[in-house]
N, C-alpha and C positions, 0 to 999 in steps of 0.2 A: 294889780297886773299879775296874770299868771307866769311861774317860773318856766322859761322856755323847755319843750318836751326834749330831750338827749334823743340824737338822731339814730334810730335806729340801726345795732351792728347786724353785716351780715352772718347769719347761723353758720356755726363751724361744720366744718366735716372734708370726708377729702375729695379733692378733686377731681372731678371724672376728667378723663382724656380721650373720651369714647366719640365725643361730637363732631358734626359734620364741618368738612370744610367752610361752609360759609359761616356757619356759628364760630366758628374757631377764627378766622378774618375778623370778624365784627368784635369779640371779644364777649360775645355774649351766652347763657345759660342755652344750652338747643336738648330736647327732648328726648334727643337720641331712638324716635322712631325709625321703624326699617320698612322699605328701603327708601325712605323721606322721611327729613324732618318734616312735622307739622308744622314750626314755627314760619319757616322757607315759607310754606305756601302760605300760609295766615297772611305774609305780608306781600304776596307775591313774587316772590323770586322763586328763580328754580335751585332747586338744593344739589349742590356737587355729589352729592354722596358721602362715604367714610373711604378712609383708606384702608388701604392693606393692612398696614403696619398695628395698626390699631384691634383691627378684626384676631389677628395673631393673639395682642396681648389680651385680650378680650378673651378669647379661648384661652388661655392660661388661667386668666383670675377664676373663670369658670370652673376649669380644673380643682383651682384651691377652694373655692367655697363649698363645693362638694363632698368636702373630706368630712369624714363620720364623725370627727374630732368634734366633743357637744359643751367642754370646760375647759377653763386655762388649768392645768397644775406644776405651775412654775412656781420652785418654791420660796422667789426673790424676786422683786422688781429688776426689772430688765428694761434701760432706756429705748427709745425708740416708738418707732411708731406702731398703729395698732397692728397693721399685717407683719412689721418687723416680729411684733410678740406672739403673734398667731405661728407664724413658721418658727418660732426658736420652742413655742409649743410643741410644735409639731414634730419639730428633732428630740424631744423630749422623751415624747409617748411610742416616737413608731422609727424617726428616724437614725437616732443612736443604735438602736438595738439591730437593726436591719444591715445598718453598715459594719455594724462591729464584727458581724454573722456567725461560725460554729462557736468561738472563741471569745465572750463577756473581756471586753477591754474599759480600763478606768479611762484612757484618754478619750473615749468616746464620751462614759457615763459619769466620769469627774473633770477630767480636765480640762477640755473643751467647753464646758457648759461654766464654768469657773472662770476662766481666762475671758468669756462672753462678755461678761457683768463688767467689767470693766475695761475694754478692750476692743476696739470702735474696730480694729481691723479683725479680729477675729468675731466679733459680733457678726459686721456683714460679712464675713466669709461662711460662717453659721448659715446665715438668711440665706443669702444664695444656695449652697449645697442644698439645702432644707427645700428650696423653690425649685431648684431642677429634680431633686429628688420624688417630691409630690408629683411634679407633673409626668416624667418617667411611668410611674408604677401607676398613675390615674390615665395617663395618653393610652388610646387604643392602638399608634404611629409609634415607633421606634424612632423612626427619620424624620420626624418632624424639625423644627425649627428649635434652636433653644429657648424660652421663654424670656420676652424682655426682661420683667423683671428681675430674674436670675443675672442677664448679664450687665442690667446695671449695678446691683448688689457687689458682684464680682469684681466690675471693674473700678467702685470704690472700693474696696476694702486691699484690690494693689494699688491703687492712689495711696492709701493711708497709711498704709503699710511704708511703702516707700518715705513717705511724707514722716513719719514717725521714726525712722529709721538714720536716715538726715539729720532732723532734729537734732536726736543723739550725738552723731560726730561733728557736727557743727559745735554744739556743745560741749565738748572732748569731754562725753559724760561716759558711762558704761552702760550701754545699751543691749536689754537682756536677752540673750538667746531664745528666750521660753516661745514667745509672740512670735516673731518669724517662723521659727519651728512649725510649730500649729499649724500656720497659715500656710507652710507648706507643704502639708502633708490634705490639706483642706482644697489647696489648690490643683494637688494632683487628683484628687477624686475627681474634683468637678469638672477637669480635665476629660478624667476619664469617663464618664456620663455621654459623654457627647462622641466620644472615639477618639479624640486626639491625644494619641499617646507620644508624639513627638514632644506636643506641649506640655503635656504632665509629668513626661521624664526628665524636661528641665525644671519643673517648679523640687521633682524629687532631688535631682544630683544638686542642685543648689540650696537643698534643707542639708544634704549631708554633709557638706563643705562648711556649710555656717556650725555644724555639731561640731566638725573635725578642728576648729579651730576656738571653740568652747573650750572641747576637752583640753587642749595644748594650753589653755590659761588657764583650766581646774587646777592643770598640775603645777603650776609655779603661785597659784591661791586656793588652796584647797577645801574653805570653807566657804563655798556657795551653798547661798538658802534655797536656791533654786536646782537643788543635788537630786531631788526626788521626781520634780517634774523634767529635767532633764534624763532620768533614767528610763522612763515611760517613754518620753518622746524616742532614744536610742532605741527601744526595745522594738516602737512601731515603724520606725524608718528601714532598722536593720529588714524589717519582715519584709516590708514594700520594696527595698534593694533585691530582696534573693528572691522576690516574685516580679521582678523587672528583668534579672537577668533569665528565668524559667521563661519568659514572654519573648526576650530575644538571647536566645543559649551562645551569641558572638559577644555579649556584653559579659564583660570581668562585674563580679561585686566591687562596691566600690568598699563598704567596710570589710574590713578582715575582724574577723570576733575572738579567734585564735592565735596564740604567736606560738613555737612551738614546744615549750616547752608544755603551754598549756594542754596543746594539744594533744597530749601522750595521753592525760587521764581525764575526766570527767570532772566537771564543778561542784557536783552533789553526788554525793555517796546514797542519797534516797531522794525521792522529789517530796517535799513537804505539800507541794500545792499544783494544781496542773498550770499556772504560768510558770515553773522553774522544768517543767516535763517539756513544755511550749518553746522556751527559752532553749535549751540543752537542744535541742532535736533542731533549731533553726543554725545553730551552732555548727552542727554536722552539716546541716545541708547546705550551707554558706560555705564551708571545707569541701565538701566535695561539688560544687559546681565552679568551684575557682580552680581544682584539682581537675575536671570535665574538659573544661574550657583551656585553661591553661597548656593540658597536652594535647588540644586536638589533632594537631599536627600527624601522631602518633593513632589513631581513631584505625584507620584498620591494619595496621602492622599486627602481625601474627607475636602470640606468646611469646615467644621465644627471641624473639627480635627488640621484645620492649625493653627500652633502659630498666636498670636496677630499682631504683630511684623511683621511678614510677608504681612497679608490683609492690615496694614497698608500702609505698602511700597509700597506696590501694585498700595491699590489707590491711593499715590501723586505720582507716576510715571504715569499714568494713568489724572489726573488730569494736572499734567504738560504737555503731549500731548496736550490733550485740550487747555491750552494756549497757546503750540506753534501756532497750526494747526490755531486758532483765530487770533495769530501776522501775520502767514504767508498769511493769506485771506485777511488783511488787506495792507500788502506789496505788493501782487501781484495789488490788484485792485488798488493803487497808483500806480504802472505803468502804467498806462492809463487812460487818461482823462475821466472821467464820460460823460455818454451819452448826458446829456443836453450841454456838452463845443463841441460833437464833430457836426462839422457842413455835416458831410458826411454821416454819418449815421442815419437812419432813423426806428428807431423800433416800430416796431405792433406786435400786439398779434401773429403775424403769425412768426416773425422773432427774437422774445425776451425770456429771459427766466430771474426767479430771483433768483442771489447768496446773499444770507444771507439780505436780504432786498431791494435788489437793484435792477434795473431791467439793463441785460445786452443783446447787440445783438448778433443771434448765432454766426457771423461773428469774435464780438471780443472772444467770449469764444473760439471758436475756437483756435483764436489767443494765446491764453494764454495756452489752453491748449498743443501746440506745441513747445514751449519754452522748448526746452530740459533740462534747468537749473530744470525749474521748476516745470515740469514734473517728472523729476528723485527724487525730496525731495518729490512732491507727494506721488510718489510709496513707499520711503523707509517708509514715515511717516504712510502708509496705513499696510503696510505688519509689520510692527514695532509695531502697537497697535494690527493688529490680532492675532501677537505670544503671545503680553502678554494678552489676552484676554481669550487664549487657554490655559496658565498655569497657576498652583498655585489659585486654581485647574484644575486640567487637564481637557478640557473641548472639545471634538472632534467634535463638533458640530459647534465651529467657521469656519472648513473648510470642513465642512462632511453637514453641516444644509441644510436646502429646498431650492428650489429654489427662493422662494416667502423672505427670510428672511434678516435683513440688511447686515450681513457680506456678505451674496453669493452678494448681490449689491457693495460691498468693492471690492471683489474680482474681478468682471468686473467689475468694474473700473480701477481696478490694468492693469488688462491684455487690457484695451482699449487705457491708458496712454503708456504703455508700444511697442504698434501696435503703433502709435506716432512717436514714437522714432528715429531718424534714424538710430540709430545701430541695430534695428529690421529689419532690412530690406537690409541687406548685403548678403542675401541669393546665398554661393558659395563661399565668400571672406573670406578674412583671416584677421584679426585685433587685435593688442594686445590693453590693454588698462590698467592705474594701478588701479586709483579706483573703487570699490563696485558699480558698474552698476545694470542690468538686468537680469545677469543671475543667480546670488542667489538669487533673489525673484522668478522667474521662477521656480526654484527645487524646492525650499518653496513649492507651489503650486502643480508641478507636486508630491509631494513625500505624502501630508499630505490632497491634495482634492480627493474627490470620486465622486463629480458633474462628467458627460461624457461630459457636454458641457463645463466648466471650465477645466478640466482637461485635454480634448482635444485639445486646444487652448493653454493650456501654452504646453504642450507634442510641439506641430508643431511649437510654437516659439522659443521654446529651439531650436528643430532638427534644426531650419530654420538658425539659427549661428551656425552649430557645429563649424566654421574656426574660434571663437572671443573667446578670452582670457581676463577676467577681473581680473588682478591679481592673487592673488591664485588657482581661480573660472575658469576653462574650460569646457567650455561649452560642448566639446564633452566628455570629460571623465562622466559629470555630466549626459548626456543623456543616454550613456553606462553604467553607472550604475544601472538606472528607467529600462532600456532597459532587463537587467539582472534578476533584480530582479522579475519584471515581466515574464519574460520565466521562470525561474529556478520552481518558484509555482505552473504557471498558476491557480492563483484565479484572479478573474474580481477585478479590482479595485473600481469598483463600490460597490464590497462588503466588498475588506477592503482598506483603503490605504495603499500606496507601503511601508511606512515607516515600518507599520505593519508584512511586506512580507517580508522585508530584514532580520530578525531575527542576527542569528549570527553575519553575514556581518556587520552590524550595530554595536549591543554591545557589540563585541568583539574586536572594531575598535582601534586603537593606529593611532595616529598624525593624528585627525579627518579625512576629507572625502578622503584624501590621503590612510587611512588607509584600508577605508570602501570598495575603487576601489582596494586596495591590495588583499584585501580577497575573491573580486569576481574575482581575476585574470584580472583585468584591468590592463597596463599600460599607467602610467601618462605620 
């Protein structure tokens, strides 16, 4: 007698969720023909169709399978299933580098991808970002729907989080900062993907609150292993604080990076590296928007009437500039050998020009000025002294003045750096990115110049990304804004700036320039 045959298992693979009503009742295999099953009619019934909901996700997974991506090169096993491994791929190759954007960050390209591997809530925080970010920069629609599977990714990974978290003090165990962190600086991007920046500036002021109270037990235990990954994490929050409060200028930072004694002098006598050039410059500009904010009250009282106390502050924030801008002209031209070492170049009067004493060929300024790193602290550091130059007191003429005068020279410069750039120049594509790039200096300008040649240069640089998202900052919401306010008046900007034109829009705004596109009937 023959040994009985072992019943045939059914062949793995995943489960399609594509099928029609009736198949999905019966619990059976359907062919997912359009717009009929063929199985329905083989057996005579009439087939319901597909739903909505399906067709959406359906359009998403098409989105992902599209992607040019042709190898895994993940340099570790990563649990999960096969799409989970394809999109942590895909943060890999296209999607770390894109979010990190002017500025190479390690928490994108170490520690993120570190924390993945074992770390179920930062995994699917991974996946999701990675699946709304794919479909974003592949969607032909800005406004389309969020992608299902984006938001189930998402909505497990705050399950788990949560769920992990718990654990923890259930357990009166010490439960690490590192995880949360991440997740919430992962949670406000994916936030911000979508427009909701209500909801991304609470996943952010609740990563800063879990830091603030890190830090206050480093200090009574000073030996955390976890000393390095929480500096990184500090360094990226403090960034996305002071580009939270630049999105709405009623919000205080919530970190303070200076106390004041610090404040008087600088932390580096040279920048060794452009994250300490990075770091110094976020420092100041964290000092002076809490400095901004703090005295609005005082915003157009004439010179003379300003407390002490204020022109003070003024100018050692002002003066501290100075110093940076000095450290940083001396870091960049350490990058490159001076012209008497280089044996290839060759300067004359015809081909040289001199930076702060020195004589350089156009070839290398060139060079330097293409350095996206160094380009982007350029512009922030340019546009950064022109706002506080323009307040306290209020002074319209830093972005309103001649053409002949040195800010309008600031100003092209800004917008020449910034024509540089290569994210200036995506014109059509779609791109997210997390940190303060280009396109809040670009409003800056388009909102508060009255030059037609300034003003018209940043106006066509804006339009020329409206598909590029920097964080908070969308480029097409922000252009539909200028775009609004200028119709609704029709006065020439030349006569007043647009900031002047927005009236209500403007001062009547709640949850800054979110609020400001609410009141023109923009949606975000």
């Amino acid at each position: 007698m023959s040994a009985p045959q072992p019943k045939p298992r059914r062949r793995g693979g995943p489960r399609s969720r594509g099928g029609c009503e009736n198949c999905k009742t019966r619990h059976i295999k359907c062919d997912e023909t359009k717009p009929y099953c063929q199985r329905c009619a083989e057996k005579g019934r009439t087939c319901d169709g597909y739903s909505a909901v399906v067709d959406a996700n359906q359009q998403a997974a098409s989105a992902l399978i599209t992607s040019p991506i042709t190898a895994y090169a993940i340099p570790f096993r990563i649990p999960g299933s096969q799409q989970d491994r394809r999109l942590l791929h895909y943060f890999c190759v296209r999607g770390a580098a894109d979010l990190s954007g002017h500025l190479s960050s390690e928490f994108w390209t170490r520690l993120v991808l570190q924390h993945s591997h074992d770390n179920v809530p930062v995994r699917q925080a991974v996946v999701a970002l990675s699946c709304v970010h794919q479909c974003y920069t592949t969607a032909q629609n800005s406004d389309g729907p969020v992608p299902v599977d984006a938001m189930v990714h998402y909505s497990r990974a705050m399950r788990s989080l949560r769920k992990q978290m718990s654990a923890g003090i259930d357990n009166k165990g010490a439960v690490s900062a590192v995880v949360p962190l991440i997740c919430s600086v992962l949670f406000f991007c994916f936030e911000n993907t979508q427009g909701n920046t209500e909801a991304a500036l609470q996943h952010l002021d609740s990563g800063i609150a879990i830091l603030a109270r890190q830090k206050g037990r480093d200090r009574l235990v000073p030996e955390n292993p976890d000393h390095e990954c929480l500096e990184l994490l500090e360094q990226m929050l403090t960034r996305l604080d002071l580009q939270a409060s630049m999105f709405d200028d009623a919000r205080l930072p919530l970190t303070r990076l200076t106390s004041i004694v610090e404040s008087k002098t600088s932390a580096f006598d040279t920048f060794k590296t452009i994250d300490n050039a990075q770091s110094e410059l976020t420092k100041l500009q964290n000092r002076m928007m809490r400095f901004l904010i703090s005295n609005n009250s005082f915003k157009f009282w004439p010179e003379q009437n300003l407390p002490e106390g204020v022109k003070l502050e003024k100018q050692a924030i002002d003066e501290a500039y100075t110093e940076w801008n000095e450290n940083f002209d001396r870091f960049v031209r350490g990058q490159s050998s001076t012209p008497g070492e280089r044996g290839d170049c060759h300067s004359s009067s015809d081909n040289s020009k001199m930076i702060h004493g020195e004589e350089w060929s156009s070839d290398q300024v060139r060079g330097l000025a293409q350095d996206p790193a160094i380009a982007i602290l350029r512009i922030h550091y340019h546009i950064s002294r022109l706002l506080l130059a323009a307040s306290l007191p209020y002074d319209t003429s830093v972005f309103c003045g001649p053409s002949g005068s040195p800010h309008y020279h600031t100003l092209k410069k800004v917008l020449d750096l910034i024509e540089s750039s290569p994210q200036a120049h995506g014109a059509g594509s779609r791109s997210i990115g997390v940190e303060t790039g280009i396109i809040a200096p670009l409003f800056l300008v388009v909102m508060k110049c009255t030059d037609p040649t300034i003003f018209g240069r940043a106006f066509n640089l804006l339009s020329a990304i409206s598909g590029r998202r920097e964080g908070m900052f969308s480029s097409r919401v922000l252009i539909e804004i200028a775009t609004r306010v200028a119709s609704q008046h029709q006065i020439p900007y030349i006569a007043a700036a647009l900031e002047y034109q927005a009236g209500d829009a403007l001062e009547e705004r709640v949850n800054g320039l979110a609020g400001v596109a609410k009141n023109l009937g923009i949606i975000l």
